[in-house]
C-alpha positions in Angstrom: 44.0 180.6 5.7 45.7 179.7 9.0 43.9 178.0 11.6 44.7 178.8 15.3 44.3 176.2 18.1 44.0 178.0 21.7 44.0 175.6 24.7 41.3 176.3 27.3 42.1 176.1 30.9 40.5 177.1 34.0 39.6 176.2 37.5 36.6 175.0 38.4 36.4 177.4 41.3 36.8 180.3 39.8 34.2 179.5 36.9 32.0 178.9 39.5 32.6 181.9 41.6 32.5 183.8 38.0 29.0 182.5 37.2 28.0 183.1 40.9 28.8 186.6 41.3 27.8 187.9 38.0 24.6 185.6 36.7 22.9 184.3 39.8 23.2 188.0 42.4 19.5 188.6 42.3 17.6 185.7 44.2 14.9 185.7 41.0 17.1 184.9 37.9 18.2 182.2 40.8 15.4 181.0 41.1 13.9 181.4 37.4 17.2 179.0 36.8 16.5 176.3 38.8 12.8 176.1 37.5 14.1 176.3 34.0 16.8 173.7 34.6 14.2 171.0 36.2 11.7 171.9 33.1 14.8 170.9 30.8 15.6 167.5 32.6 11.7 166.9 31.9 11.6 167.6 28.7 14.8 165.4 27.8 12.8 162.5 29.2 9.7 163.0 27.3 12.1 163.1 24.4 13.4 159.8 24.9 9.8 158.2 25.9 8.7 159.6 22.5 11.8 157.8 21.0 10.8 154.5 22.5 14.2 154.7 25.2 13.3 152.8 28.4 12.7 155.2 31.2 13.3 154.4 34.7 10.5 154.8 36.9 8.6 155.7 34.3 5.2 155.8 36.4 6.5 159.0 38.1 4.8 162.2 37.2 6.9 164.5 34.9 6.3 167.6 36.9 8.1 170.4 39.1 7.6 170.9 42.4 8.5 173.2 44.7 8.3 172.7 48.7 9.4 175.7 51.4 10.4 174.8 54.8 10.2 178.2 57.0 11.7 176.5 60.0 14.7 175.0 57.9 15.1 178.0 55.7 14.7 175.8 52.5 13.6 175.8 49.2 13.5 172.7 47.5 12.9 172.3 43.6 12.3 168.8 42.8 11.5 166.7 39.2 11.6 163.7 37.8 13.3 164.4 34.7 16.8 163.6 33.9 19.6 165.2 34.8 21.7 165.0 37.7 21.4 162.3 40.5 23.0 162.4 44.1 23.6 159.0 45.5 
């Protein structure tokens, strides 16, 4: 048996447009994403709690909220899970 070794390449952009265009066109799977991806982030930390890992902030709720702002036109989906962080 031979194996085969491919190289993967690809720009980031493209993925991205890729995922945008075909995955993400109807504002519910959208949305049903972004819930789904906060409920992930809090379910890794509860993991690691129940693994005795040092949390930071650990006195912060693990829940998801959501916040509209009609005069801003915003959405906002918010947890305390982990995940990604802006600085």
């Amino acid at each position: 048996m031979t194996v085969e070794k491919h190289h993967f390449q690809a720009e980031i952009q493209q993925l991205l447009n890729i995922v945008i265009h075909s995955l993400y066109t109807e504002k519910e799977i959208f949305i049903r994403e972004l819930v789904s991806n906060a409920v992930d982030a809090l379910e890794k930390i509860r993991f690691l709690q129940a693994s005795g890992e040092p949390i930071f902030q650990p006195e912060l709720s693990l829940k998801v909220t959501i916040q509209t702002d009609d005069q801003a036109g915003t959405v906002t989906f918010t947890d305390a899970g982990i995940g990604m962080t802006f600085n």
